[in-house]
Each structure stands twice: as structure tokens, then as C-alpha cells.
C-alpha positions as CSV (number, residue, x, y, z in Angstrom):
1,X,84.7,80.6,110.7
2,X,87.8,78.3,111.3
3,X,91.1,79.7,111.8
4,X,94.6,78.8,112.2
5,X,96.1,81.3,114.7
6,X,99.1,81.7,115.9
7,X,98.8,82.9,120.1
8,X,102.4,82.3,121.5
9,X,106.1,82.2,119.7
10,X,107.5,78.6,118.8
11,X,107.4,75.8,116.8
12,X,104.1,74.2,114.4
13,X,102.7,72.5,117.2
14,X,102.1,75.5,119.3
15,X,99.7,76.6,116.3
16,X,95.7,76.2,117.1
17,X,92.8,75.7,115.1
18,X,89.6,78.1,116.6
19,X,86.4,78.8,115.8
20,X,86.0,82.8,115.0
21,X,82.6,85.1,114.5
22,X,82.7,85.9,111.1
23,X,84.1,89.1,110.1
24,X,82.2,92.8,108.4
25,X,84.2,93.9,105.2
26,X,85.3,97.6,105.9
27,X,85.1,100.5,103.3
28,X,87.2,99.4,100.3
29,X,87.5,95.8,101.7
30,X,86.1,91.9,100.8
31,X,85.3,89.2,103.1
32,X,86.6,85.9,101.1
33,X,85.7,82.2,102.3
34,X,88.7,80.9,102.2
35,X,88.6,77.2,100.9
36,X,92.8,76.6,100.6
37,X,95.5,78.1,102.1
38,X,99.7,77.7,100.5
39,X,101.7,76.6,103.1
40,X,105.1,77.9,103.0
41,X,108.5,78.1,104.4
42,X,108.7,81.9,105.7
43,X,105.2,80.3,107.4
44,X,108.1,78.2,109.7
45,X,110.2,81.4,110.4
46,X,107.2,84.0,111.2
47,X,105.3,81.6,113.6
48,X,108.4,81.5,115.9
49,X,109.3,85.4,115.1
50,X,112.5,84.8,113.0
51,X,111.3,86.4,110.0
52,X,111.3,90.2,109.0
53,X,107.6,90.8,108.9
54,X,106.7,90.2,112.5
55,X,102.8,90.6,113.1
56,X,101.3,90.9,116.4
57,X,100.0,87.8,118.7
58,X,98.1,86.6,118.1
59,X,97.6,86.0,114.2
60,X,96.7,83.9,111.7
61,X,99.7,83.0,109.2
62,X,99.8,82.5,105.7
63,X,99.8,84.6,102.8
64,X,98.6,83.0,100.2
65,X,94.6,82.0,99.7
66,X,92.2,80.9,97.8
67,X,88.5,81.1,98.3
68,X,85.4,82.6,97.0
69,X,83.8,86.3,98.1
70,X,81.2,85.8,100.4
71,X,80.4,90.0,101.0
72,X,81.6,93.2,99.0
73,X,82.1,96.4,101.7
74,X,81.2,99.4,100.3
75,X,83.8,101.6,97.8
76,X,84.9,98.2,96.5
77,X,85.3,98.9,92.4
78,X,84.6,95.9,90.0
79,X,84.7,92.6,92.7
80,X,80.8,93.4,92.9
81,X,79.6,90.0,91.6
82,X,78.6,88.0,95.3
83,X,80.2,84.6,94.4
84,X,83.2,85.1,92.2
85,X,86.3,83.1,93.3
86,X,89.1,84.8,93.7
87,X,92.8,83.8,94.1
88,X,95.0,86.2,96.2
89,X,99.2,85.8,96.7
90,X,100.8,88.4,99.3
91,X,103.7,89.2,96.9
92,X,105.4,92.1,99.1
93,X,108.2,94.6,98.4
94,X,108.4,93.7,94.7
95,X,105.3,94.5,94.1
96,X,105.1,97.8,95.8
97,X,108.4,98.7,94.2
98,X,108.2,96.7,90.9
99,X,104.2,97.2,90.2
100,X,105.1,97.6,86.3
101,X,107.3,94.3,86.4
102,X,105.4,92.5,88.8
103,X,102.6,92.8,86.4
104,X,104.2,92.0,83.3
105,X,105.7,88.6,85.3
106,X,102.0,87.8,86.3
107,X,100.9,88.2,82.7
108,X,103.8,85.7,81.3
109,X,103.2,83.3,84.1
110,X,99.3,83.2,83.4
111,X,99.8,83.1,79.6
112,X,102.3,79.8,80.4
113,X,99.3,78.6,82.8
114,X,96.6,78.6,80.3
115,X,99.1,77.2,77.6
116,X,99.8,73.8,79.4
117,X,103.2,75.0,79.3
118,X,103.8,75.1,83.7
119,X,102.1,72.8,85.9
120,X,101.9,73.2,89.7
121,X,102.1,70.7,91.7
122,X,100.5,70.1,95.0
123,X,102.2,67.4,96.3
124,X,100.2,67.4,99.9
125,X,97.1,68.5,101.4
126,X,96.9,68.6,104.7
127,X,92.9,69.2,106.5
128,X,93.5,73.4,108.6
129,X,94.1,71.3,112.0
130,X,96.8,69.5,109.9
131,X,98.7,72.9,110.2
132,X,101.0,71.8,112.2
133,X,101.8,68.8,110.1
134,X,102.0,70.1,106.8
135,X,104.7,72.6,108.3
136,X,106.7,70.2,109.9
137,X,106.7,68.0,106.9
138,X,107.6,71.2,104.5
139,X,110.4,72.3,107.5
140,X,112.0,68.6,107.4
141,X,111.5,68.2,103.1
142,X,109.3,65.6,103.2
143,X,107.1,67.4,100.6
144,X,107.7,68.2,97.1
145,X,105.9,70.8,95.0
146,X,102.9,73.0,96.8
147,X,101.6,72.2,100.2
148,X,98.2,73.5,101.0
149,X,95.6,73.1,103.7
150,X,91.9,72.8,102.5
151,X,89.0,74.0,105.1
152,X,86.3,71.3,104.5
């Protein structure tokens, strides 16, 4: 698999695209294929350890994905079904502390989804070794909307 990773502190360009063996989902865990990946602006701050969460080198940044499962581990409840796509946002602390509110937010937003009534915009899409890029270009608001990076 290809993978953005992050090996030293500093800016976009110090980001690298590598080629990773695949890895085995755990107990309780799914592998996902990830097809697009949200760029955003806490992306900037992690990469060159400004931000609160601060992962260990090196890592692969991003938090939000989308993708389809490619293997269930074992314990996994319901995400059984080999090829369902699934669409996964790291949403944090609120979540954790607001699960009840966190759901009832998700439930509006998708009802205003299916309803026509909010439309995303991507306004770019950047190729994963245009990482670097579609940072920069968030970091200096040349972008409007969504940026994501697609893997093929």
C-alpha cells in the first residue's frame, strides 16, 4: 500500500509518499482501502508538532478517510459484509464526551445530506504525492471548500 508518512518535524515538503506491506486487522479491528483522504488545517500544525495530539515519528497524518473494507479481524460486530464502503471522520473529544450529541448532530447533518439541503464542496484534489501541495495550497488559502487526496 501507498502511504503518506510523516518521518521528521517541519513543513509539507518534508512529507513522503512510501510504499508499505499491507497490514493484518487485529481483534476487533478493519483493514479499509483507502481511496480519498480530507486534507485539513490541524494536518499543517501536527506535521511540524504544533498541535495538541502529537503522534510519534514517524506517522501517517490525516484523520479523515474514505475507502472500502478490504478484511474484517475477528470480534468485529455488523462490518462483516467483505466490500462495504465505509466513510470514517476522527471527530475527538466531543465525541467521547458528547456521544449523545455527537449523534443527534450526525443524524441532522445526514438527514440535510440526503435532502439536497447541504452540499460539500471539494474544491481540489490533489494525486497522495500531491500531499505536499494540497497543504501548502490549504495553508496559503488558495483552496476553497474540501481538499482531498485520491490514491489512484
Amino acid at each position: 500500500m501507498r502511504a503518506v508518512l510523516c518521518k521528521n518535524w517541519g513543513p509539507p515538503e518534508t512529507l513522503v509518499v512510501e510504499n508499505l506491506p499491507s497490514p493484518k486487522p487485529g481483534n476487533g479491528q478493519i483493514l479499509v482501502s483507502v481511496k480519498a483522504s480530507g486534507v485539513n488545517f490541524p494536518d499543517v500544525l501536527v506535521i511540524q508538532n504544533k498541535y495538541q495530539f502529537k503522534p510519534e515519528l514517524p506517522f501517517s497524518p490525516g484523520s479523515e478517510i474514505a475507502g472500502v473494507v478490504r478484511q474484517v479481524g475477528e470480534g468485529v460486530k455488523g462490518f462483516k459484509l467483505k466490500g462495504c464502503s465505509i466513510v470514517g471522520v476522527f471527530w475527538g473529544e466531543f465525541a467521547r464526551r458528547e456521544g449523545g450529541l455527537n449523534v443527534a448532530n450526525l443524524k441532522e447533518l445526514s438527514e440535510w445530506l440526503r435532502a439536497g439541503e447541504i452540499k460539500p464542496l471539494v474544491s481540489a484534489t490533489y494525486p497522495l504525492e500531491g500531499a505536499a501541495d494540497a497543504l501548502n495550497d490549504l495553508m496559503n488559502r488558495k483552496v476553497q471548500g474540501k481538499v482531498v487526496l485520491v490514491t489512484s
